[in-house]
N, C-alpha and C positions, 0 to 999 in steps of 0.2 A: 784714515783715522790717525789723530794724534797721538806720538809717547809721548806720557804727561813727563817723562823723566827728562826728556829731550828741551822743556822747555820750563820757564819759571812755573810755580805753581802760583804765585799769585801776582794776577794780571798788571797790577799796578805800580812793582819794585821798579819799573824804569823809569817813570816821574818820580819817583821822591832819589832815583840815583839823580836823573836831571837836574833837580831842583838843589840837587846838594854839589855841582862841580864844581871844581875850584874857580875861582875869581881874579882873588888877590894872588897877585907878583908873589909877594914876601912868602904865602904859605907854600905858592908853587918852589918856591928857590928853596924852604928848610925842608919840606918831603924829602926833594930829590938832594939833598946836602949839597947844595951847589954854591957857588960862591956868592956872598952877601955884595960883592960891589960889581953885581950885573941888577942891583934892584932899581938904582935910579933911573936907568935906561927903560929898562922894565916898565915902570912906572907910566914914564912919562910918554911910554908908544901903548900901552895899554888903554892909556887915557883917551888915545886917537879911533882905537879898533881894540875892544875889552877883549882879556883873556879871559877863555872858559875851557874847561880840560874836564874830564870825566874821571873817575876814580879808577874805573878799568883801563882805561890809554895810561895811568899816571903809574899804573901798576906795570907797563909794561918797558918803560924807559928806565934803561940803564943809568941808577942812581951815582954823584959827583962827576961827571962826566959832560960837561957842558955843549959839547962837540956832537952826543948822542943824535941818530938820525933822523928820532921820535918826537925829541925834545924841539929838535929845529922848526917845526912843522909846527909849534905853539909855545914855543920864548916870544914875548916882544922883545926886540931890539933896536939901540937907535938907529940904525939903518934903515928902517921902515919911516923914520922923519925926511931924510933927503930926499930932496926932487932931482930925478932924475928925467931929462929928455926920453921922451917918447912913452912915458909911463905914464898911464891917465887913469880916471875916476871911471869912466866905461870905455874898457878896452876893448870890449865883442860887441860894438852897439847894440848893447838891449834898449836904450831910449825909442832907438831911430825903428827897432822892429814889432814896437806894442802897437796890437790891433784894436786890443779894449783894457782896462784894467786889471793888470796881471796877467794879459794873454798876450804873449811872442809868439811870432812867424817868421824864421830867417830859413827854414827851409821847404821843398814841396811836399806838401802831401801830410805835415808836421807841424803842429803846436807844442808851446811848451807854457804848461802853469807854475807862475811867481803866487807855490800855496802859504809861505809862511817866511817871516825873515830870521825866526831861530834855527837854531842847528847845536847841536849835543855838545860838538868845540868847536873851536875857532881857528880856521889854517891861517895862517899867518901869510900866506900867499892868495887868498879869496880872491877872486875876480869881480866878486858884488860883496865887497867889502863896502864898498860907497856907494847902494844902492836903493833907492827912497824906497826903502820896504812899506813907508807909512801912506804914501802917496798910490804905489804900483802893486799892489797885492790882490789878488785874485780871492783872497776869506773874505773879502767882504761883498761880492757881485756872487758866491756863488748860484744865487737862485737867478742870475741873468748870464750864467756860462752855456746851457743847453742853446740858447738864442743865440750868444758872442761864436761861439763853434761853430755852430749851423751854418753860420754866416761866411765860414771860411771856404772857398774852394778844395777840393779834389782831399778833405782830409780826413786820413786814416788811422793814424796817431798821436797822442797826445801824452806829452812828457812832463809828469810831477817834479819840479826844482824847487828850490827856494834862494835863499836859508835850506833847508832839510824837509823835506815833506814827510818824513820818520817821526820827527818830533810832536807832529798832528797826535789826538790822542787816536784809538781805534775807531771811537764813534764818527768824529769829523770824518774821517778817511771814507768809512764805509757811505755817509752819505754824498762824499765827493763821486767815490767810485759809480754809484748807483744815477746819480745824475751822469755823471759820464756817459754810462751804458743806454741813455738812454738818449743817447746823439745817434744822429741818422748817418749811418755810413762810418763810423765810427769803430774801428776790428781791433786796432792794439793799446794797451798801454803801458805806459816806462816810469820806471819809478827812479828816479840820481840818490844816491845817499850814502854818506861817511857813517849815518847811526849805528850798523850791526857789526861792523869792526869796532869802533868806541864804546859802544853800547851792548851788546848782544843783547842783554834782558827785555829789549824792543821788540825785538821777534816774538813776540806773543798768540798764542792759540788763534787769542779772536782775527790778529792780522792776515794769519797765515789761511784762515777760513775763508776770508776777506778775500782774500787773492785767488785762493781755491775756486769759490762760487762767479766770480763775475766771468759773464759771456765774453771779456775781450781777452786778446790776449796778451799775455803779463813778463816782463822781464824786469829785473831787477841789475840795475850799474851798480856795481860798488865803488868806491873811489880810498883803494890804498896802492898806498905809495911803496911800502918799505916793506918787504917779506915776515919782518918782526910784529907788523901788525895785526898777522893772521895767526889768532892764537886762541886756545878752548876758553869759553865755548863754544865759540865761532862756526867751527867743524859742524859740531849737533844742529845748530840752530838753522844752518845755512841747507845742511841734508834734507830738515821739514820743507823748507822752502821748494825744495828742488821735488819733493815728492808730491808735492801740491799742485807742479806742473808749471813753476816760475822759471824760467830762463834766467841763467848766473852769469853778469860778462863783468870785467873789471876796467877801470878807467882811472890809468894814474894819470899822474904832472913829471913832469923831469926837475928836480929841483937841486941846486947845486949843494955839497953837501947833504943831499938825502940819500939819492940813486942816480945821482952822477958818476955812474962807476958798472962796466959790463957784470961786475960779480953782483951786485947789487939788483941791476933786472933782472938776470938767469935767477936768480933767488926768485925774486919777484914771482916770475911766471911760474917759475917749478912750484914754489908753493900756492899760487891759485887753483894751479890745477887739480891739487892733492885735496883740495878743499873743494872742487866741483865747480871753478871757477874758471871759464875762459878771458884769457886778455883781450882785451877791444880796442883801448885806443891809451898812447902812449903822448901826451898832450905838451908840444911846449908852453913853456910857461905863460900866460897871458900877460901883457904890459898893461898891470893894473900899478899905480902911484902905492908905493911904499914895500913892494915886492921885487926891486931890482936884486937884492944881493942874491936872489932866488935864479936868476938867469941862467942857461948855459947857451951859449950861441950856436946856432943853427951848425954851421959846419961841426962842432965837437958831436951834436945829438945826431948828427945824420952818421956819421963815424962809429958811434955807438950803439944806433941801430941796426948799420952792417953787422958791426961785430954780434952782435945777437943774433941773425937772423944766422951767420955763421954757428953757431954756436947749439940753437934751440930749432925742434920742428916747425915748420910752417905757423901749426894751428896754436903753437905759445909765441909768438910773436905781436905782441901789440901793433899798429899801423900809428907810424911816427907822422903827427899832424899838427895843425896850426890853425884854429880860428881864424879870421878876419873879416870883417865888417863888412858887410853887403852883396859878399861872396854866395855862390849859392848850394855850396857845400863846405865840408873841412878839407885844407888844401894840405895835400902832403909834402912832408920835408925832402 
């Protein structure tokens, strides 16, 4: 049973928080009192990849401080215009792995659904920052996903991405899940999502029932980066989660200037745990086009996951990895 204290009392405060994140450069720069001549820059990489920040993430970034770890992860900057070698529009071939309309296959046994291309904010590092959400989206076939699935070999789970598959309302979700369940052979499912660190008031009753009642089984990735990001109501929200019988794993990025720095993961990890959150994967950064300043290069991050691994138990250790194209797992650093 649900504490109604534990969670909003009314269902719907996280679409009108959605509906209201910031947008515009100029208001993101006078909130956080930060310098007026980062706005042209601002401006004109916004214009490429829109900013969008939440009132809860904006509440959590250390105001005049441009440098902040929070802030990096959604300033545009004009770094994000340069073309850099080796940085491209699909860095993880998602083109080269769609089996139907918003359904990927790049591993065994695993599907992943493209349910939505919004997302609560906007990382400034995306990987499907450049990705035809209008063309490749799975909301619009779902009454032909039970067929698109079926059709796949040896599959036993199936992974909700987008954009955010959070920002679906309750209703969508539960009719997603419910055609899900009713895939032949068909035992787990995975949900990716930035919304309950940025957003917590997402976490809603009906979600958490949602997740409760379906016969597959349910895990939930979070994806934070920076230990500042795990902050109340987070704790509460994430507890329902875990009492429902959802599995908690986390899934950062290494990003220069964010947690490029051993104090910075031990943070990391010590605080997911404290929150009921295991580490999972420790991701270098994807060579997606306009995310170079984001890099750390493979010898610094493997350097820095010794050091952690010296540092933290086995079971807080995220597994330091690397997408690549065609591969038929994630290969480690």
């Amino acid at each position: 049973m649900i504490t109604p204290s534990l969670l909003p009392a009314q269902q719907d405060c996280w679409k009108n928080a959605l509906a209201n994140a910031i947008s515009d450069p100029a208001v993101l720069l006078e909130r956080l009192a930060l310098p007026r001549s980062l706005l042209p820059a601002a401006r004109v990489a916004a214009a490429a990849f829109p900013l969008r920040v939440t009132e809860h993430y904006l509440g959590l970034i250390e105001k005049g401080n441009p440098e902040d770890p929070l802030l990096r992860q959604v300033l545009p900057l004009a770094a994000e215009l340069q073309e850099v070698p080796g940085f491209v529009t699909d860095p993880v071939g998602d083109s080269a792995a769609q089996q139907a309309p918003g359904v990927l296959q790049k591993y065994h046994g695993r599907a992943l659904l493209i349910t939505t291309g919004a997302c609560a904010i906007h990382c400034r590092y995306c990987f499907r920052r450049n990705f035809p959400y209008a063309q490749q989206s799975a909301a619009r076939h779902w009454e032909q996903l039970p067929e698109h699935l079926g059709e796949l070999p040896h599959l036993k789970e199936v992974i909700l991405s987008g954009g955010d598959p959070l920002t679906l309302s309750d209703e969508k979700l539960d009719k997603l899940v419910r055609r899900l369940s009713a895939v032949p052979g068909l035992q787990r499912l995975r949900l990716h999502s930035r919304t309950p660190s940025v957003l917590p008031s997402r976490i809603t009753p009906q979600l958490v029932d949602l997740l409760r009642e379906t016969p597959l089984v349910t895990t939930l990735v979070l994806h934070c980066n920076h230990a500042r990001e795990l902050a109340e109501p987070l704790d509460k929200v994430l507890e329902t989660l875990r009492q429902a019988g959802v599995t908690l794993l986390n899934q950062a990025v290494l990003l220069r200037g964010v947690n490029d720095s051993l104090s910075a993961l031990q943070d990391l990890s010590e605080r997911l745990f404290e929150f009921g959150v295991l580490p999972y994967y420790l991701h270098a950064l994807d060579p997606v086009q306009g995310a170079a300043h984001f890099n750390v290069p493979d010898r610094e991050a493997s350097h820095l996951h010794q050091q952690l691994q010296q540092r933290l138990p086995g079971y807080l250790v995220p597994r330091l990895v690397r997408e690549i194209p065609g591969e038929a797992c994630k290969t480690p650093l």
